[in-house]
N, C-alpha and C positions, 0 to 999 in steps of 0.2 A: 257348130264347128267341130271337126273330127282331127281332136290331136294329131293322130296317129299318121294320119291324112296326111297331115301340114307339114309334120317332120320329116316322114317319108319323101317327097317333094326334093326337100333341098340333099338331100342324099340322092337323089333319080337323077336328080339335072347335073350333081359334080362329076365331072368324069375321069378329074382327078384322085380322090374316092374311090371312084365302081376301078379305077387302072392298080389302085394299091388292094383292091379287097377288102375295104373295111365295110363293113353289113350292118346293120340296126339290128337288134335282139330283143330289145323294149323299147319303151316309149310311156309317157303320162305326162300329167300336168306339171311340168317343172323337172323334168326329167327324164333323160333318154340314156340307153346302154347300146353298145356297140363290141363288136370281134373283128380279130384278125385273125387269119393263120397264116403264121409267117413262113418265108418260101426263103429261100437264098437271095433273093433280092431284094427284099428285104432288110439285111443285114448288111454294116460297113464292115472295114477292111480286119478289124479282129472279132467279128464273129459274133457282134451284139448285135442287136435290132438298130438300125439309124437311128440318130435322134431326134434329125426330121419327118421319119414317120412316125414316133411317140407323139412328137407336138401338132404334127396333121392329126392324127387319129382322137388325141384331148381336145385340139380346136373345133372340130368340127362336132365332135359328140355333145359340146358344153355349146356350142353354135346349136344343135338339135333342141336341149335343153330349152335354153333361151326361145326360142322358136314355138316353142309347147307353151310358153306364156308369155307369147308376145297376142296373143286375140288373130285377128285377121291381118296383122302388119307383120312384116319379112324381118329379119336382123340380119346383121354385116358386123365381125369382130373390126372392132376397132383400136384393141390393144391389148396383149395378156403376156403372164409372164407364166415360166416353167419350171420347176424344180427336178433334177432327175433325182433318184437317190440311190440306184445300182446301176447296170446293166443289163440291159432285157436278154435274155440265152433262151427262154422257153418256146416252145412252138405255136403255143397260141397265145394274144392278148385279148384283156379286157377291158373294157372302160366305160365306167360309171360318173354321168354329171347333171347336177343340178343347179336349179337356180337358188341363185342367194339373195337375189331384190329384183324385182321386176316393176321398172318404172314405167311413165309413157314414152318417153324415148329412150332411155339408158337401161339395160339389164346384164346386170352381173350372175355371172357362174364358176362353178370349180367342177374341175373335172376330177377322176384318178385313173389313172393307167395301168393292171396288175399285170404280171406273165406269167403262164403254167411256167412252174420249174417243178424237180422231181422232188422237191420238199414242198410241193402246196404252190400256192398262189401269194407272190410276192407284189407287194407297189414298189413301183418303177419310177413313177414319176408324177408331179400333182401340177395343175393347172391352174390360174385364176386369172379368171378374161371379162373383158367388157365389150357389149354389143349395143352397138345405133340403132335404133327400130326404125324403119324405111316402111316406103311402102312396098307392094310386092311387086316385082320385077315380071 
């Protein structure tokens, strides 16, 4: 089985994803990283990053995660919650998630969401989601 493979996949098929820009950067057992580079459309009306593209770009990267130890079975988030804790202003994101249990049908993960600002790389927002394991679609 080729992690990298697997994870890949469900980032190629969303095209909601490939429509925001978010990329895979790594990949492994239990764990995947992802970017953005944020564009003006990105951002809402005072000039932060949306918050729905924070929680898309967590969900899906910790979906990735989950996915790298689900074996040859597909996952589907089936509930997570979000914490922001500033503002995203930077021009690029990053996000880093792992698995935290990986059952036969239930696997839990957390994600974190950083943005380049001109003082370094800040967390923006942290994630903890739970995923069904299905078969593959």
């Amino acid at each position: 089985m080729n992690v990298a493979v697997n994870v890949r996949s469900i980032f190629d098929k969303a095209n909601f994803i490939r429509d925001l820009g978010i990329a895979i950067t790594g990949v492994g057992e239990g764990w995947c990283e992802t970017e953005l580079q944020v564009t003006e459309r990105h951002r809402q009306q005072h000039g932060f990053v949306h918050a729905g593209v924070l929680a898309t770009m967590a969900d899906h990267t910790a979906g990735g995660a989950a996915r790298s130890a689900s074996g040859t079975k597909d996952v589907i988030t089936v509930e997570f919650k979000i914490n922001f804790f500033r503002p995203a202003t930077g021009a690029r994101l990053r996000c880093r998630a792992q698995v935290l249990r990986a059952g036969k049908s239930i696997i839990v993960a957390e994600a974190e969401v950083f943005s380049s600002e001109k003082a370094g790389e800040k967390l923006v927002a942290k994630l903890t989601e739970t995923c069904a394991v299905i078969e593959q679609q």
